[in-house]
C-alpha positions as CSV (number, residue, x, y, z in Angstrom):
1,X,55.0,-25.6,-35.6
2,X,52.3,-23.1,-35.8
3,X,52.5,-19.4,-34.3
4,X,50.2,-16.2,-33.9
5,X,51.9,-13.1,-33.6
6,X,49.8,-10.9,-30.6
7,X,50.8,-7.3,-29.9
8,X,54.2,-8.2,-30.8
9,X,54.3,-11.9,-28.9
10,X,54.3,-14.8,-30.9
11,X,52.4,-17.6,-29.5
12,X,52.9,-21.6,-30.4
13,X,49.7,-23.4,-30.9
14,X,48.9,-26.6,-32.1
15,X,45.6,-27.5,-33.8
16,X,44.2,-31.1,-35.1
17,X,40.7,-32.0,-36.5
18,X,37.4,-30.8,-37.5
19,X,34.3,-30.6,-35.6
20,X,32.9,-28.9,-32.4
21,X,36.0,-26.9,-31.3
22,X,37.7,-27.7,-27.9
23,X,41.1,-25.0,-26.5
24,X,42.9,-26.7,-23.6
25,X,44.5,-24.7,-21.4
26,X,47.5,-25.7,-19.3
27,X,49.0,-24.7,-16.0
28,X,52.4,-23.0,-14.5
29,X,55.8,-24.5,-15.9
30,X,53.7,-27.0,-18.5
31,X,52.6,-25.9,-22.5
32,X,50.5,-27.6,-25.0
33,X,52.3,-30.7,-24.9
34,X,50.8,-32.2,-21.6
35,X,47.4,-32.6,-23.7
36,X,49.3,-34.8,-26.2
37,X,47.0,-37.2,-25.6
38,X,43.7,-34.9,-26.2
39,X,45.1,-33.7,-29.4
40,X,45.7,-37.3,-30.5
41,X,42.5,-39.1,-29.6
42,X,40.0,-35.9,-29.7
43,X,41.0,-34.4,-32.8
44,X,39.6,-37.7,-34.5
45,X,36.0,-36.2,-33.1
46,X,36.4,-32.5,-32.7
47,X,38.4,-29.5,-34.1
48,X,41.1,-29.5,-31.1
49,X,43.6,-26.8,-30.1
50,X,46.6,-26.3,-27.4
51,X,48.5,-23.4,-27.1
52,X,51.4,-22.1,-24.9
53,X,50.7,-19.5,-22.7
54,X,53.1,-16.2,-22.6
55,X,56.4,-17.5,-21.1
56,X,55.7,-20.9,-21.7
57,X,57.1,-23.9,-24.1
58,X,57.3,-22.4,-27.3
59,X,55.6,-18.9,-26.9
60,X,57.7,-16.0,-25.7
61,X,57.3,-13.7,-22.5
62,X,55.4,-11.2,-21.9
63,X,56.3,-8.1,-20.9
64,X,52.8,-7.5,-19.6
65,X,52.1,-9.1,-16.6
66,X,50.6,-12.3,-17.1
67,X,47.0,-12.3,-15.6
68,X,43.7,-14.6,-17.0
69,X,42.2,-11.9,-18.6
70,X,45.5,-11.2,-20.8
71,X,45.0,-15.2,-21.5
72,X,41.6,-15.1,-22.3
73,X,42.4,-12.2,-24.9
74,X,45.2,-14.5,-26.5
75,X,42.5,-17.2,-26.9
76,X,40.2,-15.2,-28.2
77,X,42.9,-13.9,-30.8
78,X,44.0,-17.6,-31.2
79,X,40.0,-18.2,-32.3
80,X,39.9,-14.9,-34.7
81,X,42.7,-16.3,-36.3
82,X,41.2,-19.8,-37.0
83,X,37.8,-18.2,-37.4
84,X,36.5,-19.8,-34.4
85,X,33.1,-18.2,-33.7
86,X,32.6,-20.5,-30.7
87,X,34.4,-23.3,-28.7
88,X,34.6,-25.5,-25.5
89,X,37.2,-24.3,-23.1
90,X,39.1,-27.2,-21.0
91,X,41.3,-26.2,-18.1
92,X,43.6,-28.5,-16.4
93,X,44.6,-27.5,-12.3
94,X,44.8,-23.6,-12.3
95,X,44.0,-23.5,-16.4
96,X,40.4,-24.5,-15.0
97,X,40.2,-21.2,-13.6
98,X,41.6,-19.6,-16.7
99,X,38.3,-21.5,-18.5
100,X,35.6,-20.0,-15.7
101,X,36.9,-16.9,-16.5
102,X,36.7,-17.4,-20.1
103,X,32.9,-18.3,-19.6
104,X,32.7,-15.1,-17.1
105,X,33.9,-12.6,-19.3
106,X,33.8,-14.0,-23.3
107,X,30.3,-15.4,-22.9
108,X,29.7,-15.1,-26.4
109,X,32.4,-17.2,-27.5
110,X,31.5,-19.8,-25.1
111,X,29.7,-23.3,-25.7
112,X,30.7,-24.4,-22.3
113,X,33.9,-26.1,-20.6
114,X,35.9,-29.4,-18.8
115,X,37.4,-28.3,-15.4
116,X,40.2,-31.3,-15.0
117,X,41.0,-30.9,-10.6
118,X,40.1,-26.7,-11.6
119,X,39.5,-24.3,-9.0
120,X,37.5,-21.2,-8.5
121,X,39.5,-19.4,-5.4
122,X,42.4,-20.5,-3.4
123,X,40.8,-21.2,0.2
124,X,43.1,-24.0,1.9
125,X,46.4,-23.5,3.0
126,X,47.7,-27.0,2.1
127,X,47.0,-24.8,-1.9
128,X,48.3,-21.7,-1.0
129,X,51.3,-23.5,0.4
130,X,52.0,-25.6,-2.7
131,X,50.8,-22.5,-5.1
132,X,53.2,-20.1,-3.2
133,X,56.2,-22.6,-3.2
134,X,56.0,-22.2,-7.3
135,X,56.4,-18.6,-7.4
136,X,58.7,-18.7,-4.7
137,X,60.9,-21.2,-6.7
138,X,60.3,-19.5,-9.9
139,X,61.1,-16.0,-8.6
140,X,64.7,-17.7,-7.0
141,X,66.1,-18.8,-10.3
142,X,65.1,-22.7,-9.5
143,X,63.0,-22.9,-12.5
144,X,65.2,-26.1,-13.6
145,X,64.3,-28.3,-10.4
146,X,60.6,-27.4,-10.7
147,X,60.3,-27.9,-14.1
148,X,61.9,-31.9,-13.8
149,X,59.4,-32.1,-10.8
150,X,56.3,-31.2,-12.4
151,X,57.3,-32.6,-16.1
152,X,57.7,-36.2,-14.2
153,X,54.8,-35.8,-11.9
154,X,53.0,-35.9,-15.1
155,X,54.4,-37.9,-17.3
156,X,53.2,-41.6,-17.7
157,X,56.2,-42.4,-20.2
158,X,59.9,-41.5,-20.6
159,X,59.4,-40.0,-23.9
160,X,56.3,-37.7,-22.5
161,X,58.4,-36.3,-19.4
162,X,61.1,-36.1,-21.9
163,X,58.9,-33.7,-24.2
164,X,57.4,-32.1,-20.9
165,X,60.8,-31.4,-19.8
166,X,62.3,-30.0,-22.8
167,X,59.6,-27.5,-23.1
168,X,59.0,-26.4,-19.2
169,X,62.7,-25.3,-19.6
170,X,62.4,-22.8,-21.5
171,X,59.4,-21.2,-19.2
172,X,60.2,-17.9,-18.2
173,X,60.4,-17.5,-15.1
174,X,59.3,-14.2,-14.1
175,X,55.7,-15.0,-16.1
176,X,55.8,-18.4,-14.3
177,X,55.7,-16.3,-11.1
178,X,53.2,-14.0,-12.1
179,X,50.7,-16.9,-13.5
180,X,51.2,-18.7,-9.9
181,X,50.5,-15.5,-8.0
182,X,47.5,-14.3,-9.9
183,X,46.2,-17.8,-9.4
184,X,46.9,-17.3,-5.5
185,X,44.1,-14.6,-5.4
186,X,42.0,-15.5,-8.2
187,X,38.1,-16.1,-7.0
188,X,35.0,-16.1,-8.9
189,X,33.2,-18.5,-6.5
190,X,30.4,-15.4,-6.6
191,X,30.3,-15.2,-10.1
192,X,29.3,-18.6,-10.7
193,X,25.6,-19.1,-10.5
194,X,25.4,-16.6,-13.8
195,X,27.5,-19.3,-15.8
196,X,24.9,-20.9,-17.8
197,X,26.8,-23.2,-20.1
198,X,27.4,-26.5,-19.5
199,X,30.8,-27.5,-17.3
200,X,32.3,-31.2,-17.0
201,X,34.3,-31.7,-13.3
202,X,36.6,-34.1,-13.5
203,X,38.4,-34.9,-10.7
204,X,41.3,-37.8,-9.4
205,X,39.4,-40.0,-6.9
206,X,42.7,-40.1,-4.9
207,X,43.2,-36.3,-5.5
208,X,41.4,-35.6,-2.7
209,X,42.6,-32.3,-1.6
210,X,41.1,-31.0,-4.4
211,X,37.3,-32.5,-4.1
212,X,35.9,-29.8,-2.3
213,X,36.9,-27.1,-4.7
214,X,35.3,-29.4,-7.9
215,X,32.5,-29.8,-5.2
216,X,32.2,-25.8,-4.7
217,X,31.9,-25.1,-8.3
218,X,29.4,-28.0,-8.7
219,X,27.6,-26.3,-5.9
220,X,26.9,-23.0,-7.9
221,X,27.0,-23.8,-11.0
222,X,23.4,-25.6,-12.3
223,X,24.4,-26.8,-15.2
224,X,26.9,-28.8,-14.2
225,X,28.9,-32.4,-13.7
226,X,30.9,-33.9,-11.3
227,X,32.9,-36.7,-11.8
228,X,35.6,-38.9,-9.9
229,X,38.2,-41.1,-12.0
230,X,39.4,-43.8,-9.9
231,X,42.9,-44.9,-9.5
232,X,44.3,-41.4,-10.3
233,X,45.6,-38.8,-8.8
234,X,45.8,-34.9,-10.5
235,X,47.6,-35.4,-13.3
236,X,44.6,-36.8,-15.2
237,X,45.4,-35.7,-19.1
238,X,48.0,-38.0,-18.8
239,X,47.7,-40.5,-16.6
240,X,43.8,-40.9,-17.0
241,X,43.7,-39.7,-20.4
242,X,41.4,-42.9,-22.2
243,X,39.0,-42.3,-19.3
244,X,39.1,-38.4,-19.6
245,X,38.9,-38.3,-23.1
246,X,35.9,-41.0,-22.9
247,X,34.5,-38.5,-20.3
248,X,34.6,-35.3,-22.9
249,X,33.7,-37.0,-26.1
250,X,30.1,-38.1,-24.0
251,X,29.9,-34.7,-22.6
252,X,30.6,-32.4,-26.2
253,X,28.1,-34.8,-28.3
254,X,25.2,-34.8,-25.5
């Protein structure tokens, strides 16, 4: 196990391979392990890293509230580190937002990034709904119950929800909270048209709620790519990870 000690919090971080460097960034509850797959079959290609975000698997809490730009500054450390002048950002659900702000605000350390079901802003209330239900569960002690929900919702094996599991246990629950509720308000829908790096959209064909957000960000940003994976719905890295990680070795090497 690898760590980086950050203003006193030590973050776990995995990295595999050489090459083109890709950072995957995970969601609420879930860490590092839920791009198992990436790390396995990517890190033959490119230089790939995963960490855990503050309160999450193997990195402690923060006692600064946890908002994107805090995790863009982690990365950013994370890169220092590992002397990382550049790297592809990949964001899975609410991490996609982490990697648009990434591109927003560390443009220079940016090659460009893979949004898997990302958003930009919160603007249905079927997502605010399911969003606020987190922190509200998180906030109320029930960490345990949505932890096993979301560790089985994406887990295509017993011995990846097992891993997924073990590690969304130990989230902290008042960061969990905070990561869900900054993602409630977070919006850079306006900011978008400035991004001018490429961005991969990748999307569940049967995730359909979340079309017309990958839709949105296609919309405004120019140099971008949509794509639908059939048979799947948002818990791609997992369950669509051959097809996903076909998807990103086609779009780093073009």
């Amino acid at each position: 196990m690898t760590y980086l000690k950050i203003k006193g919090v030590s973050l776990h971080y995995m990295i595999q391979g050489k090459g083109t460097p890709l950072i995957f960034i995970h969601p609420p509850v879930l860490s590092s392990v839920n791009f198992a797959y990436q790390l396995k079959e990517l890190s033959k290609h490119f230089t790939v890293i995963a960490f855990d975000i503050r309160g999450h698997g193997k990195s402690q809490p923060s006692a600064q509230m946890l908002t994107y730009s805090l995790i863009v500054e982690d990365m950013k450390e994370i890169m220092d580190h590992l002397n990382i002048e550049k790297a592809f950002v990949c964001g899975y659900s609410t991490g996609g937002s982490i990697a648009l702000e990434f591109l927003l605000t560390a443009p220079e350390r940016a090659l460009g990034a893979i949004l898997v079901g990302g958003i930009s802003e919160v603007n249905s209330w079927w997502l605010k709904n399911l969003i606020s239900l987190g922190a509200t569960l998180a906030r109320s002690g029930a960490l345990s119950t949505l932890a096993y929900s979301i560790s089985w919702s994406n887990s295509d094996t017993m011995a990846i929800f097992q891993e997924l599991l073990k590690d969304a246990k130990k989230a902290d629950k008042r960061n969990v909270e905070e990561y869900y509720r900054y993602s409630l308000t977070y919006n850079c829908t306006n900011q978008l048209r400035t991004i001018p790096f490429p961005v991969l959209l990748v999307y569940g064909a049967e995730d359909k709620h979340f079309h017309p957000y990958g839709r949105l960000i296609h919309k405004n940003i120019t140099n971008s790519e949509f794509v639908l994976i059939s048979n799947v719905k948002h818990q791609i890295p997992t369950k669509a990870h051959d097809e996903l990680n076909d998807l990103i070795k086609k779009f780093v090497h073009t």
